[in-house]
C-alpha positions in Angstrom: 16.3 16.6 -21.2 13.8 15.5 -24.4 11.4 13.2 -23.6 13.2 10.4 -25.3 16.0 10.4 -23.0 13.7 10.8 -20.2 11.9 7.7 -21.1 15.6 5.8 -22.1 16.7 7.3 -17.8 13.5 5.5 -16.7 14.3 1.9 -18.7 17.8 1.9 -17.6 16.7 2.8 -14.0 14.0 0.1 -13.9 16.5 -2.5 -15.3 19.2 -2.1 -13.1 17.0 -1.7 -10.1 15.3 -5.5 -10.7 18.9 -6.7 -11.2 19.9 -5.5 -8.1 16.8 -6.6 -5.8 16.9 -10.0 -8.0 20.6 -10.3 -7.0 19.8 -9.4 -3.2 16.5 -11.5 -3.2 15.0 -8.4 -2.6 11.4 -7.2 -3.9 11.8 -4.8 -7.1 9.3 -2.6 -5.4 12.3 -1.3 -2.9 15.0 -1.0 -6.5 12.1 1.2 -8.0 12.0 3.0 -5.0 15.4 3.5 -4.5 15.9 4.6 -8.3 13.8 7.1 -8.3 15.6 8.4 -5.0 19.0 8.3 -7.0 18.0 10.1 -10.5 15.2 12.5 -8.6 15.7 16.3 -8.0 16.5 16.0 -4.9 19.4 13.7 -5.2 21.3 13.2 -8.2 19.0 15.4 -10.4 19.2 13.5 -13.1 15.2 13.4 -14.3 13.8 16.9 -12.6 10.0 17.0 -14.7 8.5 13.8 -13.8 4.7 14.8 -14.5 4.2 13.0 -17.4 5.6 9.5 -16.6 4.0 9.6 -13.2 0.6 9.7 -15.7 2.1 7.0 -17.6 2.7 5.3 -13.9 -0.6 5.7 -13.0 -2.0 3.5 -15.4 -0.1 0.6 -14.0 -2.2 1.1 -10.7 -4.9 0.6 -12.9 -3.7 -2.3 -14.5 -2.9 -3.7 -10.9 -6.4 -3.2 -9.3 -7.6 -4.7 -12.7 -5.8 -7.9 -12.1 -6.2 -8.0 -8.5 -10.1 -7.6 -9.7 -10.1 -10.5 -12.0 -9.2 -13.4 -9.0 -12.5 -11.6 -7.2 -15.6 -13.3 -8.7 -19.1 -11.2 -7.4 -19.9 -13.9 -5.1 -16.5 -13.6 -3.2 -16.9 -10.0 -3.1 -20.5 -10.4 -1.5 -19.0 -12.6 0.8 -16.4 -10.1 2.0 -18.4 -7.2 3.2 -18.4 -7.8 6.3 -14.0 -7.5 6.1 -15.1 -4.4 4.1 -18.0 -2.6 6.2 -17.2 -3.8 9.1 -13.1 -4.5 9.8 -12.2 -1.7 7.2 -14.9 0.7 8.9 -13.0 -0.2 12.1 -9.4 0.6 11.2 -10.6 3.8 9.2 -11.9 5.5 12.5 -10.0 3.7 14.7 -6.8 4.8 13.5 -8.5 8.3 12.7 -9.7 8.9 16.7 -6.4 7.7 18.1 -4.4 9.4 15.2 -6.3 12.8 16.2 -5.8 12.0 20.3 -2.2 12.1 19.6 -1.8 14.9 17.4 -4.2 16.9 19.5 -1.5 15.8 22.8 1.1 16.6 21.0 0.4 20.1 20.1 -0.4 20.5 24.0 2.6 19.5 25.8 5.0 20.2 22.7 3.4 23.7 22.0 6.1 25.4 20.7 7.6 22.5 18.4 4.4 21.2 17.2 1.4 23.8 17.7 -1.6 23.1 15.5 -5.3 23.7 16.1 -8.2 20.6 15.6 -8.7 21.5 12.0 -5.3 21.0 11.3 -5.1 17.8 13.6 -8.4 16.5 11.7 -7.1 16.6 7.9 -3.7 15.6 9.1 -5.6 12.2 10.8 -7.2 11.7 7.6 -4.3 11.3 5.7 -3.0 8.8 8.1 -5.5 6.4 8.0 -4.6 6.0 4.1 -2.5 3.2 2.5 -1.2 2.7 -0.8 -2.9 0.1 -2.2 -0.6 -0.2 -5.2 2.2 -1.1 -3.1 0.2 -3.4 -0.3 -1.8 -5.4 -2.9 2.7 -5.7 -4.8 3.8 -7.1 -1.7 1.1 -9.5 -1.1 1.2 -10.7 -4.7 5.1 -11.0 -4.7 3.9 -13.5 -1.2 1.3 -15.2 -2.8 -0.9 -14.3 -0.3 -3.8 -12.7 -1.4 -5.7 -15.6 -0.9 -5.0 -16.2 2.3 -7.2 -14.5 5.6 -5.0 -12.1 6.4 -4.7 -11.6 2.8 -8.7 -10.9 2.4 -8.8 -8.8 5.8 -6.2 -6.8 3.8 -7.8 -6.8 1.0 -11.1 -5.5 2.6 -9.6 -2.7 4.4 -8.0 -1.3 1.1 -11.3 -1.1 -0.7 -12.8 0.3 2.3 -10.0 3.3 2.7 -11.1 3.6 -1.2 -14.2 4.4 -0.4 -13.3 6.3 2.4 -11.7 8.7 -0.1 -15.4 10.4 -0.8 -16.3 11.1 2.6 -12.5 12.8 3.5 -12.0 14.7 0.4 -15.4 16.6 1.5 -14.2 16.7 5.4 -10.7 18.3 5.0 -11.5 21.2 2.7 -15.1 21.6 4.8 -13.1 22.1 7.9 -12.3 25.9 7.0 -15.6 26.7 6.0 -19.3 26.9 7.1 -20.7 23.3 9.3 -23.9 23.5 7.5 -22.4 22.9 4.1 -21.0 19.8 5.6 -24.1 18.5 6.8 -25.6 18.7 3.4 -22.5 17.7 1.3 -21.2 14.4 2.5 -24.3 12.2 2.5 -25.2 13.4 -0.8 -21.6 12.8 -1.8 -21.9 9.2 0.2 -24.9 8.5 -2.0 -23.7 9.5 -5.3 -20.8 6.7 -4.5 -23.2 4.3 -3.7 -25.3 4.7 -6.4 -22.3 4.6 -9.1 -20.4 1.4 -7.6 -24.1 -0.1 -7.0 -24.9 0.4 -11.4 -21.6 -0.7 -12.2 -21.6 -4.2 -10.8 -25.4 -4.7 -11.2 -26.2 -3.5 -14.6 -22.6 -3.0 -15.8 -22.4 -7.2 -15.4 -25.1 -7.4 -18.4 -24.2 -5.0 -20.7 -19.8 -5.6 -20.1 -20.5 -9.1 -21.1 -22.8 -8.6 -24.7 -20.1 -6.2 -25.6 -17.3 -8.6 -24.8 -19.7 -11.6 -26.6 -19.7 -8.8 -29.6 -16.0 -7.9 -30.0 -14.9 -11.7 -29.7 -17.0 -12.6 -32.4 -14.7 -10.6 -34.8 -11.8 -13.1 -33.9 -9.2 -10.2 -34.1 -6.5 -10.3 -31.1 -5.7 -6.3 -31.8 -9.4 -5.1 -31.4 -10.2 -7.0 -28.2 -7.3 -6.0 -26.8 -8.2 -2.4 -27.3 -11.5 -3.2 -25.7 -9.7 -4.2 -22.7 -8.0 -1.1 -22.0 -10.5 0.5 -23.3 -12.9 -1.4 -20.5 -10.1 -1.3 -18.0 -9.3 2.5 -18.1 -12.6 3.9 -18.9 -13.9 2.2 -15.3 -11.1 3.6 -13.9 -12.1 7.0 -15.6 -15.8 7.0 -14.3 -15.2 6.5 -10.8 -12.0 9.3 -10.5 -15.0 11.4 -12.2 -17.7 10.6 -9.4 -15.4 11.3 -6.4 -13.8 7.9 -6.0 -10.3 6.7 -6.9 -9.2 4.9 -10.3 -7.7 2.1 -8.3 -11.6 1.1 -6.5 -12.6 1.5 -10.3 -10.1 -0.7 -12.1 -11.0 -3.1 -9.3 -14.3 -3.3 -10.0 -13.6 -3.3 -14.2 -11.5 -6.8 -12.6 -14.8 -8.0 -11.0 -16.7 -7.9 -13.8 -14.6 -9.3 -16.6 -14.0 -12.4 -14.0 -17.7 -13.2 -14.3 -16.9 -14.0 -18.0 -15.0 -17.0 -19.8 -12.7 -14.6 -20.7 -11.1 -14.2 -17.4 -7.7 -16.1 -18.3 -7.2 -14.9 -21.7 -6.9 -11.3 -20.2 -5.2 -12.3 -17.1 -2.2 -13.2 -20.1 -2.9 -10.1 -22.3 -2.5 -7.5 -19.4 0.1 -8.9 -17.6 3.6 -6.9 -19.3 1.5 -4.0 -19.4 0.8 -3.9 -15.9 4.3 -5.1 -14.4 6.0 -2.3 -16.7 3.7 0.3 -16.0 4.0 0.2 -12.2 7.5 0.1 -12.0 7.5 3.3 -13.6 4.9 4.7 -11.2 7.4 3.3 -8.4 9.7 5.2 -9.7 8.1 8.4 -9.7 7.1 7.7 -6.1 10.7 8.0 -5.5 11.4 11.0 -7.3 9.3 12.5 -5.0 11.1 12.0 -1.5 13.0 14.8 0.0 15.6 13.3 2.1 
C-alpha cells in the first residue's frame, strides 16, 4: 500500500470513528482505538506498516503535553510538588512493592503456569506502575476536569511516573548485569535529569520569552507559527535526548510559553494540530493489540 493510501485508510478511519462515538456519546478516544483494532494486522489487515504514522502520532502527544502545559503557569507548578514528590512518589513505589509481592506469589504457588525469577518480577513491576499520559490527561480534558483536585493529584502523579522514566530505564537493563554499575549509574542519571528540567524552566523562562518578543516583532502569522513548533518540538527533542520522555518535555515547553502574553494566541494556533495528530497516534495504539 503507497503511502498515500495509507494516509487516505487513516482519514477515513479517524472520521468514521468520531461519527460513531459522537453518535453513541461516546469519547473518540475508544473509536480511534477501535479503528486501529479493525484495519491493524492483526485483524482486518488492512494498514500492516504503521511505523511511520505512529511518528507522525507521536507528535500529537507533544502537542497534548504542550497544551496541557500552557493552563500550568510556574507558580501553580511550584505549588504542586508536593502532589508531584510526594503523592506521585507514593503510587510509583507503592504500586511497584505490591506489583513485585504479587508477581513474586504468583510465580510460587503457580510455578508451572507462571515461573519467573525477581529480575523478571522487578522489570515486569516497573512497567506496571506506568500510565499513559496521553490518554489520562484526553479523558480528563474531554471531563473538564483538569482543574479540579483529583484532577491536579492526577496531574502530579503523571509528571512524576515521567520522571520516573530515568531511574527505571537504568533499573531493568541493570538487573542482568554487574550491582556496582548500578550504584554508580542511576544517581548520576537522576542528576543529569534534575539539572536539565532545573535550566529549562529557570533560564529557559528568560531567554524563550526575548526570542518570542523577537519573532512577534516581525508581525508575520507563518514565522511565529514555525517558532511554535519549532519551540514545542525541539523541548520535546532535548529531554527524549537526556533520558526523559517528550511528553514531560512538551509539558514544560507549555509552562513556559504560559508565562508570556502570548499564551491564548497559541492555545488557538495549536489546537487542530494537536486534536488531528493524536487521533492518529490512537490509532496506531490500536494497530498494535493482538487479540
Amino acid at each position: 500500500m503507497s503511502s498515500l493510501a495509507l494516509t487516505l485508510l487513516y482519514l477515513l478511519a479517524a472520521v468514521l470513528a468520531v461519527v460513531v462515538c459522537r453518535t453513541l456519546k461516546q469519547p473518540p478516544m475508544l473509536g480511534y482505538l477501535a479503528a486501529g483494532v479493525l484495519i491493524g494486522p492483526h485483524a482486518l489487515a488492512l494498514a500492516s506498516n504503521s511505523e511511520g504514522v505512529r511518528h507522525l502520532g507521536e507528535f500529537g502527544v507533544v502537542f497534548l503535553m504542550f497544551a496541557i502545559g500552557l493552563e500550568f503557569s510556574l507558580p501553580k507548578l511550584r505549588a504542586m510538588r508536593k502532589l508531584v514528590f510526594g503523592l506521585g512518589l507514593m503510587q510509583v513505589v507503592l504500586t511497584m512493592l505490591l506489583s513485585f509481592i504479587g508477581l513474586m506469589l504468583l510465580s510460587r504457588f503457580v510455578g508451572r503456569v507462571w515461573d519467573m525469577s525477581w529480575q523478571t518480577a522487578a522489570a515486569l513491576s516497573g512497567t506496571l506502575v506506568m500510565s499513559s499520559t496521553a490518554i489520562v490527561v484526553k479523558m480528563m480534558a474531554e471531563r473538564a476536569e483538569l482543574e479540579t483536585e483529583h484532577g491536579r493529584r492526577v496531574m502530579g502523579i503523571l509528571l512524576f511516573q515521567d520522571l520516573a522514566v530515568v531511574p527505571l530505564l537504568i533499573l531493568i537493563p541493570a538487573l542482568g548485569g554487574a550491582p556496582d554499575k548500578l550504584i554508580w549509574a542511576l544517581p548520576l542519571e537522576m542528576l543529569k535529569a534534575a539539572a536539565v528540567i532545573t535550566i529549562l524552566l529557570t533560564g529557559g523562562q528568560r531567554l524563550m520569552r526575548w526570542w518570542f518578543n523577537l519573532v512577534a516583532r516581525r508581525h508575520s502569522e507563518e514565522l511565529f507559527m514555525l517558532n511554535l513548533l519549532l519551540f514545542a518540538l525541539g523541548l520535546a527533542w532535548l529531554t527524549e535526548l537526556a533520558g526523559l520522555s517528550l511528553a514531560l518535555g512538551a509539558f514544560i515547553a507549555g509552562v513556559l510559553v504560559s508565562e508570556t502574553e502570548y499564551k491564548h494566541q497559541v492555545e488557538t494556533d495549536i489546537r487542530p494540530f494537536h486534536d488531528v495528530l493524536l487521533g492518529l497516534f490512537f490509532i496506531t495504539i490500536g494497530m498494535m493489540l493482538d487479540w
